[in-house]
C-alpha positions as a Markdown table, in Angstrom:
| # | Residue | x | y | z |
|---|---|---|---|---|
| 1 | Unk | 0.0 | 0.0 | 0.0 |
| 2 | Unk | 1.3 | 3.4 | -0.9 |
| 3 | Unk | 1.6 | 6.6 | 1.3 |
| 4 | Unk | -0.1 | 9.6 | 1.0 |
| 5 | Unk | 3.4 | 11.3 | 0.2 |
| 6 | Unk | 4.1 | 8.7 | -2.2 |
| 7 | Unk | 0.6 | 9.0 | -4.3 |
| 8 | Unk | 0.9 | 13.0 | -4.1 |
| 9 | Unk | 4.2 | 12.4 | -5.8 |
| 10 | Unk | 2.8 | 10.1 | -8.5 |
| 11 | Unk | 0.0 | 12.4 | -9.2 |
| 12 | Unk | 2.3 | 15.7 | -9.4 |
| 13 | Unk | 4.5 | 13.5 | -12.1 |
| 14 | Unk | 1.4 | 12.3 | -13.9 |
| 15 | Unk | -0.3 | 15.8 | -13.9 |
| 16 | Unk | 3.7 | 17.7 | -15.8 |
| 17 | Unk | 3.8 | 14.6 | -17.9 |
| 18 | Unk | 0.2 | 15.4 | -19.3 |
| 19 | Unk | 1.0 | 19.9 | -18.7 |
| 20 | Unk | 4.5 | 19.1 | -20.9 |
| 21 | Unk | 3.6 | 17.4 | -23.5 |
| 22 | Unk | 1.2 | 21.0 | -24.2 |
| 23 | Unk | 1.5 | 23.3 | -27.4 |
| 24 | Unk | 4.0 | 26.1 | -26.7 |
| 25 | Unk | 2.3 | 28.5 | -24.6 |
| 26 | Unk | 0.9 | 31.6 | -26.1 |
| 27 | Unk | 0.7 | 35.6 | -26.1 |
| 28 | Unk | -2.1 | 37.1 | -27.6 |
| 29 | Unk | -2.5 | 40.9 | -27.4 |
| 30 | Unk | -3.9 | 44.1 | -28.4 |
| 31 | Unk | -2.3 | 47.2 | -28.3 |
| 32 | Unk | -3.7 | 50.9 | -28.0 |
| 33 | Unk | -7.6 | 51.6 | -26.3 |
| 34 | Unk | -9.2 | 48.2 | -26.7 |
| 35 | Unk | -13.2 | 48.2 | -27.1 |
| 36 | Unk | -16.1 | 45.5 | -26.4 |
| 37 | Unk | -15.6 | 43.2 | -29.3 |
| 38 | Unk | -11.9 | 43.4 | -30.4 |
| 39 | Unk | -10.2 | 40.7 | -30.8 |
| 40 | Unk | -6.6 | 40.1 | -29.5 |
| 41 | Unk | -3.6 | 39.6 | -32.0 |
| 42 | Unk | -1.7 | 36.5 | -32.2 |
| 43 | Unk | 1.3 | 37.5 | -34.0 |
| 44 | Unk | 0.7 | 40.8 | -35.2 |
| 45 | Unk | -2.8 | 38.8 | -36.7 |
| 46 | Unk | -6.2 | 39.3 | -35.4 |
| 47 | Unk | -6.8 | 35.7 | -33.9 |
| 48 | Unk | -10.4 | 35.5 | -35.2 |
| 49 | Unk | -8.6 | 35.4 | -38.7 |
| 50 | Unk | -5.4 | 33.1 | -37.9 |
| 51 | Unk | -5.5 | 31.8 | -34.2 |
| 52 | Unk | -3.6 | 29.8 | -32.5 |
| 53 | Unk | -3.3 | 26.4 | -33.8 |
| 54 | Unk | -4.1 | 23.5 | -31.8 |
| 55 | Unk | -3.1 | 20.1 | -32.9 |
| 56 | Unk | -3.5 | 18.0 | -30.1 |
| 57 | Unk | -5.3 | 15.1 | -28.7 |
| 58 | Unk | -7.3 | 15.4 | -25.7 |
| 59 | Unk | -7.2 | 19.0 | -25.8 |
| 60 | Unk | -7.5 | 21.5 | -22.2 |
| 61 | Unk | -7.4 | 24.7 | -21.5 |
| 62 | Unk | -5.4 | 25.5 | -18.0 |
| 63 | Unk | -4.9 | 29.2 | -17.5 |
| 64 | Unk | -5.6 | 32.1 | -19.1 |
| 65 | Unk | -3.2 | 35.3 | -17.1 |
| 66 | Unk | -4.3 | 38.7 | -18.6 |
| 67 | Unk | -2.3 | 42.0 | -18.2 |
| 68 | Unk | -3.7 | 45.8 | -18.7 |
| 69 | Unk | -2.0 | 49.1 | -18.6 |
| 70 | Unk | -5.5 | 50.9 | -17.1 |
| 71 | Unk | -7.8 | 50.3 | -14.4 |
| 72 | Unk | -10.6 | 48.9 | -16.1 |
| 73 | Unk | -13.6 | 46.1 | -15.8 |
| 74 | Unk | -13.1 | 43.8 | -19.0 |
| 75 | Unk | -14.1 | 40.0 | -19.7 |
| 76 | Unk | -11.7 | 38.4 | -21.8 |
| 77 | Unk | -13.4 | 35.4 | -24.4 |
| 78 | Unk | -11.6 | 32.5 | -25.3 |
| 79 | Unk | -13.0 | 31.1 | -28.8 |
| 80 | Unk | -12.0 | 28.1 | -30.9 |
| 81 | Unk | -12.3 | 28.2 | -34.8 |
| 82 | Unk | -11.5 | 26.8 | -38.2 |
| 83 | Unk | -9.6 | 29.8 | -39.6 |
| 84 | Unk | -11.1 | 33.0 | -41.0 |
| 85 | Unk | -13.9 | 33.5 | -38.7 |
| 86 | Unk | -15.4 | 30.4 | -39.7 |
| 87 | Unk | -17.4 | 28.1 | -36.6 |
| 88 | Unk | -15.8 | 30.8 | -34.2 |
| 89 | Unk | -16.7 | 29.2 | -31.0 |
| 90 | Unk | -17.4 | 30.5 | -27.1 |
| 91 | Unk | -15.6 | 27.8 | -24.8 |
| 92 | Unk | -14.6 | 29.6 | -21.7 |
| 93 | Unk | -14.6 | 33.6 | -20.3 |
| 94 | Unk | -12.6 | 35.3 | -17.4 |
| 95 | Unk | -13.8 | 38.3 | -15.7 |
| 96 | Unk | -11.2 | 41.3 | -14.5 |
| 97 | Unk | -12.6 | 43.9 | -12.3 |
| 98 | Unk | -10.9 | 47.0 | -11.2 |
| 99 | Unk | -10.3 | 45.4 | -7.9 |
| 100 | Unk | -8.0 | 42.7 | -9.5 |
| 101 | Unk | -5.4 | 45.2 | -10.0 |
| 102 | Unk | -3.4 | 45.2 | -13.7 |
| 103 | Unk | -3.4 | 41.6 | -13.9 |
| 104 | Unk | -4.7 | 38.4 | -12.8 |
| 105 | Unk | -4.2 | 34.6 | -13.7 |
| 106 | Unk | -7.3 | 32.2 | -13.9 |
| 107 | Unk | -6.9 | 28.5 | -12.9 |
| 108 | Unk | -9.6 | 26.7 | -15.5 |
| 109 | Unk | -10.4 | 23.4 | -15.5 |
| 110 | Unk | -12.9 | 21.2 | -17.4 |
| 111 | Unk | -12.6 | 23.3 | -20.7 |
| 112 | Unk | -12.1 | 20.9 | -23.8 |
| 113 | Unk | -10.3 | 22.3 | -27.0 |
| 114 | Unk | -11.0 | 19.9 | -29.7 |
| 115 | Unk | -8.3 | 19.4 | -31.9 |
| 116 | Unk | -7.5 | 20.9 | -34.9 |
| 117 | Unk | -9.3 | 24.0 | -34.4 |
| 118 | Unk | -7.2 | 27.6 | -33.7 |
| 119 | Unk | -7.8 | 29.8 | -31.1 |
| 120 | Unk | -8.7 | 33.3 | -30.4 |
| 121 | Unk | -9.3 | 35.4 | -27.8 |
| 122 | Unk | -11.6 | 38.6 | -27.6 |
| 123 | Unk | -12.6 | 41.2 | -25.6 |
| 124 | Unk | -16.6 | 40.6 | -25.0 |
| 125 | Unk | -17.3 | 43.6 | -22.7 |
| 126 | Unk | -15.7 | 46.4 | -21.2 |
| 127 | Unk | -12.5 | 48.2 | -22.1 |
| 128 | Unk | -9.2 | 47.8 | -21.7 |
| 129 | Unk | -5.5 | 50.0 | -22.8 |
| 130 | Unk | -2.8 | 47.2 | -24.0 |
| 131 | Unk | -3.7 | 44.1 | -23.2 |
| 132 | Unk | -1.9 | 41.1 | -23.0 |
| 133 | Unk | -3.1 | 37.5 | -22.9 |
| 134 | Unk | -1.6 | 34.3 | -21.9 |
| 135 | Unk | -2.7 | 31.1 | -22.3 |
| 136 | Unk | -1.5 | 27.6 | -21.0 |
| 137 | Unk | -3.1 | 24.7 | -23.2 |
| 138 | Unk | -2.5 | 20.8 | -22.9 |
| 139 | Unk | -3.2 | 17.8 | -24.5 |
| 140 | Unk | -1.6 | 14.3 | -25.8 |
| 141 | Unk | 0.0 | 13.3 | -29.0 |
């Protein structure tokens, strides 16, 4: 019978095994005043157009961290697509408030990216100055 020390340590290993073997992490952002519906750039392209690719298996979504120059209340959309706007898809959305400060990370769990698809990330309400996106994703070969 194993410890409880033991099976922590077997679950941390399993769980950066499975957060490793991830797409490179990604920046999305959007500089200047940002308004309710903007998307976020992924490489100098709005993501709604090119996104992020995703090729993997058993697809997650495990954080999203978002950065502001201004105090402002914003919610921050993360969409999946097929490219050019095409089957652009809601899948998960963080809230900032004024009270969080310049920036904030959010744990997510439960939030399936199928693979295949590219995302994007949008602003869905509220405004922002600069903004800066960062998302961890994860998923099997």
């Amino acid at each position: 019978m194993l410890d409880c020390e033991t099976l922590a340590f077997i679950e941390e290993t399993i769980f950066q095994v499975f957060v490793n073997s991830s797409k490179p992490n990604q920046w999305f952002t959007k500089t200047g005043n940002v308004i309710s519906g903007a998307y976020l750039n992924n490489g100098g392209i709005p993501s709604n157009v090119v996104g992020l690719p995703f090729g993997l298996n058993n697809g997650q979504l495990i954080k999203v961290w978002i950065g502001k120059e201004d105090a402002s209340d914003l919610n921050v959309g993360v969409y999946t697509h097929d490219g050019d706007e095409v089957n652009l898809t809601l899948i998960h959305t963080v809230s900032m408030l004024i009270a969080d400060g310049r920036t904030k990370s959010f744990d997510v769990s439960g939030v399936s990216i199928a693979k295949d698809k590219q995302i994007a990330l949008r602003l869905t309400s509220g405004t922002g100055k600069n903004i800066k996106a960062f998302i961890i994703t994860s998923g099997t070969e």
